[in-house]
C-alpha positions in Angstrom: 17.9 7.8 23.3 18.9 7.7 19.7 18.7 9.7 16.6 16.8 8.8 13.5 17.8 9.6 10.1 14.9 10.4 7.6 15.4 9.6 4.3 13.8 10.9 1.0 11.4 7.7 0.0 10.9 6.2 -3.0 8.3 7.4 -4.8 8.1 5.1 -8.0 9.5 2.7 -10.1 12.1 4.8 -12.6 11.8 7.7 -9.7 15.4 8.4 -8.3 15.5 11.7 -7.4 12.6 13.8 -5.9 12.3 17.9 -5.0 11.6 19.6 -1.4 8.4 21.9 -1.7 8.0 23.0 2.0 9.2 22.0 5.1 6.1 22.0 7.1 8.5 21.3 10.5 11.5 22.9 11.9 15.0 22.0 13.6 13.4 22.5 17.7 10.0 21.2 16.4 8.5 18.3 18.1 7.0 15.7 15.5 4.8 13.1 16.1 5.0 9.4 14.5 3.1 10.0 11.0 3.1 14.2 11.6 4.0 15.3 8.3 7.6 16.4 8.1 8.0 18.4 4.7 6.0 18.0 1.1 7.9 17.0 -1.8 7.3 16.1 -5.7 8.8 14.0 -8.5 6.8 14.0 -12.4 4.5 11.5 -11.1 3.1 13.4 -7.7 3.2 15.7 -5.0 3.3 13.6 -1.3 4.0 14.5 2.4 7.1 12.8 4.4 6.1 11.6 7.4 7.8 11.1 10.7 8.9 7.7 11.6 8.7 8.3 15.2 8.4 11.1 18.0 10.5 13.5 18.8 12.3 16.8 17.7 13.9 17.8 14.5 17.2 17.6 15.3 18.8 18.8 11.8 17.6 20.2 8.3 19.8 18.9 5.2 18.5 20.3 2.7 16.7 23.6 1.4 13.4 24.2 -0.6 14.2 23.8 -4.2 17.0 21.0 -3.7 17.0 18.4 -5.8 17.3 14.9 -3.6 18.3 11.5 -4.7 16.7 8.7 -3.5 17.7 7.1 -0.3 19.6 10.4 0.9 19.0 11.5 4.5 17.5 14.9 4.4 16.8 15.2 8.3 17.2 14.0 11.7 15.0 13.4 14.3 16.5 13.1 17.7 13.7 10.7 20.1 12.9 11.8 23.7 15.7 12.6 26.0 18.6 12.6 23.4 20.4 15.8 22.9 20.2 17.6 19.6 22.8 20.1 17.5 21.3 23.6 17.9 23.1 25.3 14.7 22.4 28.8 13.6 21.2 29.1 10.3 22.8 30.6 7.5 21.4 34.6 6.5 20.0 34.5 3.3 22.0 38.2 3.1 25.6 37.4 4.4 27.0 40.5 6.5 30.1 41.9 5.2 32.0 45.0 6.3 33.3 47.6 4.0 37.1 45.8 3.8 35.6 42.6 2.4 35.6 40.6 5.4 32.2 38.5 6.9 31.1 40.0 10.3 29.2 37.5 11.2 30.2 35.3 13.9 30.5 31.2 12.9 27.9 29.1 14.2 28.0 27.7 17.6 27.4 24.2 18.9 25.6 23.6 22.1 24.2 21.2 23.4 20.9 21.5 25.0 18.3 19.2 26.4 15.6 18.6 23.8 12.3 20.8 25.7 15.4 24.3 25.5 16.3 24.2 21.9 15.2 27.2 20.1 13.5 26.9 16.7 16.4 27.7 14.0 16.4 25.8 10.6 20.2 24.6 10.4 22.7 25.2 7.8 22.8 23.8 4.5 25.2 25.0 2.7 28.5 26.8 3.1 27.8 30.1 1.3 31.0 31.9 0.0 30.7 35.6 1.5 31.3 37.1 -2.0 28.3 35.9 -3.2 25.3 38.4 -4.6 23.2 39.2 -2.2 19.2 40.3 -2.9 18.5 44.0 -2.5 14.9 43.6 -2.7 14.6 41.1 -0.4 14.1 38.6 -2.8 15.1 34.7 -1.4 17.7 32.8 -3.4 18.9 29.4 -2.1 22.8 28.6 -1.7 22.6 26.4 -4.5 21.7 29.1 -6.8 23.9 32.0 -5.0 27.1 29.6 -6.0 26.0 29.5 -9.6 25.6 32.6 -9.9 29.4 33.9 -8.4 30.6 31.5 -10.4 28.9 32.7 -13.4 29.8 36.4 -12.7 25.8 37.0 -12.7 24.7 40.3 -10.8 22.0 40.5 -8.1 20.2 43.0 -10.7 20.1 40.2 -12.9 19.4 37.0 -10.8 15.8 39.8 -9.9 15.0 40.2 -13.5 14.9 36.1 -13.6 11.6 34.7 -14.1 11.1 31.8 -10.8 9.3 28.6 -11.3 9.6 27.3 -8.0 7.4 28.0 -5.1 6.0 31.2 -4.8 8.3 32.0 -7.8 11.0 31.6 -6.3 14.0 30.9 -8.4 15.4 27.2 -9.3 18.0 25.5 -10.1 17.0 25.1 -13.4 15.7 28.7 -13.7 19.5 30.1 -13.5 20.8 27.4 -15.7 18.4 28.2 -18.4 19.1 32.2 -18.2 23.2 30.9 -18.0 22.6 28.7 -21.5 20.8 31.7 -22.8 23.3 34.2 -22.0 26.4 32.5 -23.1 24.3 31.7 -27.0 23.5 35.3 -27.2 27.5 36.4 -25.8 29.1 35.8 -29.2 27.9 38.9 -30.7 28.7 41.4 -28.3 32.1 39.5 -27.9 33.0 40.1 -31.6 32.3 44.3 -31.0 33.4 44.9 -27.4 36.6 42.6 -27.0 38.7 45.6 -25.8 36.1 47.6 -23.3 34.4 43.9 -21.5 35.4 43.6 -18.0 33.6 40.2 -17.3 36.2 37.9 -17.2 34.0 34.6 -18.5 33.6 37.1 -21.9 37.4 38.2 -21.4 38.8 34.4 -21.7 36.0 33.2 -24.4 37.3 36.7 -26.6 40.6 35.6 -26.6 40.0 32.3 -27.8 37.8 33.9 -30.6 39.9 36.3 -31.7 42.8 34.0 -32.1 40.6 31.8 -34.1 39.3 34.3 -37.2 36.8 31.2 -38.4 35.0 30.6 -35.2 34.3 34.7 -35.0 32.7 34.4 -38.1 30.6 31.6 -36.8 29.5 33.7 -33.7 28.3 36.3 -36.0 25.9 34.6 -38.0 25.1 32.9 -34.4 21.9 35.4 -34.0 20.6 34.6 -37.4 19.5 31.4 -36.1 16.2 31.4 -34.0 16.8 30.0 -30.0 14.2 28.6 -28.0 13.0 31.3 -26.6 12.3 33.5 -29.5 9.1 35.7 -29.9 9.3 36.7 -33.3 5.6 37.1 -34.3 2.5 37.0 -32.4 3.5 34.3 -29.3 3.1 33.7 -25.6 6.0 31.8 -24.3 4.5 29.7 -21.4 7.1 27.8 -19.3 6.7 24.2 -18.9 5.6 23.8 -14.9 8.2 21.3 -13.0 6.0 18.2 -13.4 5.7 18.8 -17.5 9.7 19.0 -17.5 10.4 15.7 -15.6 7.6 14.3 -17.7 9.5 15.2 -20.5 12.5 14.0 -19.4 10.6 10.0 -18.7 9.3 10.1 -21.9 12.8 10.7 -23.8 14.2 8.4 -21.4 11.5 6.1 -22.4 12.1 6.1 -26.3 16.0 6.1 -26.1 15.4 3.0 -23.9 13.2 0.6 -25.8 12.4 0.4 -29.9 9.3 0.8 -30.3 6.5 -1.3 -32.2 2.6 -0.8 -32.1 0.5 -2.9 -33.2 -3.4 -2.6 -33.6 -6.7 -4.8 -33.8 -10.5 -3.6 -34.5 -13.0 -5.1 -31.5 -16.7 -5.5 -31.6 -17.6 -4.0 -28.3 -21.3 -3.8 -29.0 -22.4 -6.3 -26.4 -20.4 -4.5 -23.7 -21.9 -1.3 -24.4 -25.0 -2.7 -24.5 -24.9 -4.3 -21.1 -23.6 -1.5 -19.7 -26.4 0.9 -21.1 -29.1 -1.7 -19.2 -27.3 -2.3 -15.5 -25.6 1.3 -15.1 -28.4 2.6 -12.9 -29.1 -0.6 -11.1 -25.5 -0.9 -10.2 -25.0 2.4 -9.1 -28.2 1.6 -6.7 -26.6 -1.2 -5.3 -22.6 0.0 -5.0 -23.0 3.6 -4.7 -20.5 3.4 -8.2 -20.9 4.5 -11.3 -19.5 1.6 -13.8 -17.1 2.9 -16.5 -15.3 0.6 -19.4 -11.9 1.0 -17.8 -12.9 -2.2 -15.2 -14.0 -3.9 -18.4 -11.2 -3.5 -20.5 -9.0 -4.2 -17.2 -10.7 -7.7 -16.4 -10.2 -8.4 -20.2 -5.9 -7.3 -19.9 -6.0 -9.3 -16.6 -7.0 -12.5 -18.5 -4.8 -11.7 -21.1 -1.8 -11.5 -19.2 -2.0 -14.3 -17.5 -2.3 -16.0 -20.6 0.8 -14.2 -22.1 2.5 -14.0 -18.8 6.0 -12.5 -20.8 4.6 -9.4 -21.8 3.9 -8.9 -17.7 8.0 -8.1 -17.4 11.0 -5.9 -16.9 14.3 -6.2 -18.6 17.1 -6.7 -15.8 20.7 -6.5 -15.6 23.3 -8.9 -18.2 20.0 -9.6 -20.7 18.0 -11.1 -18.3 14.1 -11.0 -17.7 12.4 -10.3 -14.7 9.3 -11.9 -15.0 6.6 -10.7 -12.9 4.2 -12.6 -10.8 1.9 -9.9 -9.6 -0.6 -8.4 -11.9 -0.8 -4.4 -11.0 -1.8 -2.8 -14.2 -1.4 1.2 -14.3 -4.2 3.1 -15.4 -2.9 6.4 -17.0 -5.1 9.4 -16.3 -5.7 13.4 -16.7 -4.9 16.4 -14.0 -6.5 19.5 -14.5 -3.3 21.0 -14.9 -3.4 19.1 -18.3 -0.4 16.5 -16.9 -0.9 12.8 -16.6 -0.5 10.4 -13.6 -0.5 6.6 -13.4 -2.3 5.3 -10.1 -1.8 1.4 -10.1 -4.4 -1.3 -9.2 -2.5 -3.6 -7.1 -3.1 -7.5 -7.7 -6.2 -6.9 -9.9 -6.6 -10.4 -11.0 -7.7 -10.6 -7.5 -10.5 -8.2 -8.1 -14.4 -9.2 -9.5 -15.8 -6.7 -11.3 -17.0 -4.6 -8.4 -13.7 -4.3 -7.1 -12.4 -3.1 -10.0 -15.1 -0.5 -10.5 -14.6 0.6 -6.9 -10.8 0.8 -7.1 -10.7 2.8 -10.3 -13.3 5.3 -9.3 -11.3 5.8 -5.9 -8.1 6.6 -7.8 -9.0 8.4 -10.9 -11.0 10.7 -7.9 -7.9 11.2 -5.5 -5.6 11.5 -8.5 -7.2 14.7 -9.8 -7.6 16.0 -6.2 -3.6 15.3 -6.0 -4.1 13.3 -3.0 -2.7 9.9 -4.0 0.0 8.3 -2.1 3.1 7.7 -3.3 2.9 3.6 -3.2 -0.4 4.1 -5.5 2.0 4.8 -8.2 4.4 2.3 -8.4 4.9 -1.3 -8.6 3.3 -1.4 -11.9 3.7 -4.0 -14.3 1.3 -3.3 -17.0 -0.2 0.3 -17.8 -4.0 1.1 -19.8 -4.6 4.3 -21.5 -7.5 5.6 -22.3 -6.7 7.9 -25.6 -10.7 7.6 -26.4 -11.5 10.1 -23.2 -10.2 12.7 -25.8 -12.3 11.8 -28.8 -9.3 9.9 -30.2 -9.9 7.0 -32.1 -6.0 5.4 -31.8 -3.1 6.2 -30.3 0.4 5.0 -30.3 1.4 5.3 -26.6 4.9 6.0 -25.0 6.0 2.8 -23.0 6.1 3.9 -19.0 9.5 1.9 -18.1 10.5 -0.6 -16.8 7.2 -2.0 -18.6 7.8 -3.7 -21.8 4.0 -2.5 -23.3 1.2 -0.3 -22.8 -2.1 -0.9 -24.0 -4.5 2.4 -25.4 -8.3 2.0 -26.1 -9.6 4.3 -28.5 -12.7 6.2 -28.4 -16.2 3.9 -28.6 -17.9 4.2 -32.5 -21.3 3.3 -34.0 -19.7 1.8 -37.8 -20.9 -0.5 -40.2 -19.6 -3.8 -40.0 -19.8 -7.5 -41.2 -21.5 -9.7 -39.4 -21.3 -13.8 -40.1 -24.6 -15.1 -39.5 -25.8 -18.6 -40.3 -28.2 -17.1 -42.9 -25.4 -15.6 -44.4 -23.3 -12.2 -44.2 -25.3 -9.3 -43.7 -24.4 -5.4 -42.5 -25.0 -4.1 -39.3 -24.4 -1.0 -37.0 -22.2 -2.1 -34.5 -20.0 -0.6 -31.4 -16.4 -0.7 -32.7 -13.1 0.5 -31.0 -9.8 0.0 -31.9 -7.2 -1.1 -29.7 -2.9 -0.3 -29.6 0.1 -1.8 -27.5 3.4 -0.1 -27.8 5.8 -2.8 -26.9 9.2 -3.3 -26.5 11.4 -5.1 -29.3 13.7 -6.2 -27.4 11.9 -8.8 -25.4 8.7 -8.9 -27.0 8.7 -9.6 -30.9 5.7 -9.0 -33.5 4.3 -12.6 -32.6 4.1 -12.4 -28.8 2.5 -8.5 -29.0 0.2 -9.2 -31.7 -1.2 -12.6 -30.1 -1.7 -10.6 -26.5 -3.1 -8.0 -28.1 -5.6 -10.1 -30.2 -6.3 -12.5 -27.2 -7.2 -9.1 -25.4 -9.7 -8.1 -28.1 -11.1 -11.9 -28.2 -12.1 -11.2 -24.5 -13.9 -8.1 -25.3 -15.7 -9.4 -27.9 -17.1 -12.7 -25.7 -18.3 -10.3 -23.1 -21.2 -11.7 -21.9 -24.5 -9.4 -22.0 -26.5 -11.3 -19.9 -24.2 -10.8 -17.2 -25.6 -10.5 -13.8 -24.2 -7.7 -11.5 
């Protein structure tokens, strides 16, 4: 009938590029609509790939490991009664005979009706035959078998390389890392071995330093200089895991993006925690939820926003503002790996209280059981942090782009404070917390950020404690 292409989704605002875990389906495997397909993860989360629609996998595009953009088609899925490519795949060991040459035969086309095809996983891609094969058995993906030919690396040393991928298998980024660390150490062993070397990568970059006395000298002070990766001392060198890295990489991306200003304010919070303290139970009784301050200190940003409506945007093409309409404020929180996720409340000016206390408690819950989805973690326009989770008391929080400002509420403190009474001052224990917002410069100036953020702090403060639930 007609054959589908399925695409690699998008998983997130800022999100263009996502990486194959496991296909969980083969070319020759029947699907179902909604069967799940393959798994896959970006810095935000780990999600399935569902089918579209029934039928058979026609073919595979890409490999475990492989880094896919956006948009890409990484498989097809011929419907009922079309014909589908049967395609050998590709040995992860090619066959070569002793004069060079590949014995292996190319891979045949045939067409087939779709209940005969065979399950094979198709090629990806085309593997030079010179490339090192794995004498323990060992699997490397083509991607990294080119980069290492082309880097001259040995099989011997592609085994000795640690693998961060799936069942330690060996990335991308792996071999790149070893390659960068290879070629800093080189310049040493180039300056005492330039006649007996037979790599030719060492060979050329010898030449060039022999003919050039002042860069030798250079490359022999090189390893006076600590690297990354040194363990001088009593260390452990712990890799960063693949969701830390692309972390990493946001939150770089993030500061080279928009100047940063924080700005803070000191809230009286006492009546919330007070009303809290005397409805917790009853409300549990009657929802089945246990009430946290996160809902609070939403409904108060909620108001706030709609107030301030141009701190709710995104910076668009040519210096223009994309102003936002929809209220879907991110709420930032923990894995037990230690990394951080941002489920988003959709359209929670819509919410009452309740709602809000039922929608947090659902995601905070599915996002440390890594089971959100992956349109619970974008279209936000406005992202909470809770730095006071960690016994902080402030924190100056990275902006998660394309926001413009992110709002962190510090940890909860009995303090002596000031109270105006109409018999006077006087000094009182009271709840106090501090709130941040990180915003960005460039479309939101001191005024605007301050103002919001002191409008958000007036709304905690005329929380009403005889609130009814």
């Amino acid at each position: 009938m007609a054959q589908i292409d399925l695409v690699m989704p998008k998983m997130g605002e800022s999100i263009m590029e996502a990486t194959i875990l496991k296909w969980v389906k083969n070319v020759g495997d029947s699907v179902e609509a909604d069967e799940t397909i393959l798994e896959i993860a970006t810095d935000k989360v780990d999600s399935e790939v569902p089918s579209p629609v029934s039928g058979v996998i026609s073919q595979i595009m890409f490999q475990v490991d492989d880094v896919v953009e956006i948009g890409k088609v990484i498989a097809i899925i011929a419907t009922e009664g079309e014909a589908i490519v049967k395609t050998e795949a590709p040995s992860a060991v090619p066959q070569t005979s002793s004069n060079g040459h590949n014995v292996s035969e190319p891979a045949q086309l045939v067409n087939q009706p779709v209940p005969q095809v065979s399950n094979v996983v198709a090629p990806m891609v085309n593997v030079p035959v010179s490339q090192p094969a794995s004498g323990g058995g060992r699997f490397y993906s083509p991607l990294v078998k080119n980069i290492a030919l082309k880097e001259n690396i040995s099989i011997q040393e592609l085994d000795a390389i640690p693998g961060s991928g799936l069942n330690g298998r060996l990335t991308k980024n792996d071999i790149l890392t070893f390659i960068s660390n290879r070629h800093s150490n080189a310049g040493n062993s180039v300056v005492h071995t330039a006649t007996t070397v037979q790599n030719p990568v060492v060979q050329q970059v010898t030449q060039q330093q022999v003919a050039q006395p002042q860069v030798v000298q250079q490359v022999k002070a090189a390893p006076k200089a600590s690297t990354s990766n040194a363990a001088d001392g009593n260390v452990e060198i712990v890799e960063m895991d693949r969701m830390r890295r692309l972390i990493a990489d946001h939150m770089v991306m993030s500061k080279r993006t928009s100047p940063h200003v924080t700005s803070f304010v000191e809230v009286d919070v006492t009546d919330i925690v007070e009303w809290r303290n005397s409805v917790k139970v009853d409300f549990q009784k009657k929802y089945g939820e246990k009430i946290t301050y996160t809902p609070i200190f939403i409904e108060a940003t909620v108001k706030a926003l709609n107030d301030f409506p141009m701190v709710n945007v995104s910076l668009g093409a040519d210096n223009t503002i994309i102003v936002k309409k929809d209220l879907n404020i991110g709420m930032a929180a923990a894995l037990p790996s230690g990394n951080l996720i941002v489920p988003v409340i959709k359209n929670a000016d819509r919410l009452n209280l309740m709602g809000l206390t039922k929608t947090v408690n659902d995601l905070a819950n599915r996002a440390r059981l890594n089971k959100l989805k992956p349109e619970e973690i974008q279209g936000g326009t406005f992202t909470i942090t809770n730095v006071g989770t960690f016994g902080n008391v402030m924190g100056t929080p990275i902006i998660n782009q394309p926001q413009v400002a992110i709002l962190a509420v510090g940890a909860i403190r009995k303090k002596p404070a000031v109270l105006e009474t109409e018999f006077g001052d006087v000094i009182a224990v009271r709840h106090m917390m501090f709130l941040s917002l990180s915003y960005d410069h460039r479309v939101v100036d001191g005024f605007l950020g301050g103002s919001f953020l002191r409008k958000i702090g007036d709304y905690l403060e005329a929380f009403d404690k005889t609130r009814s639930i």
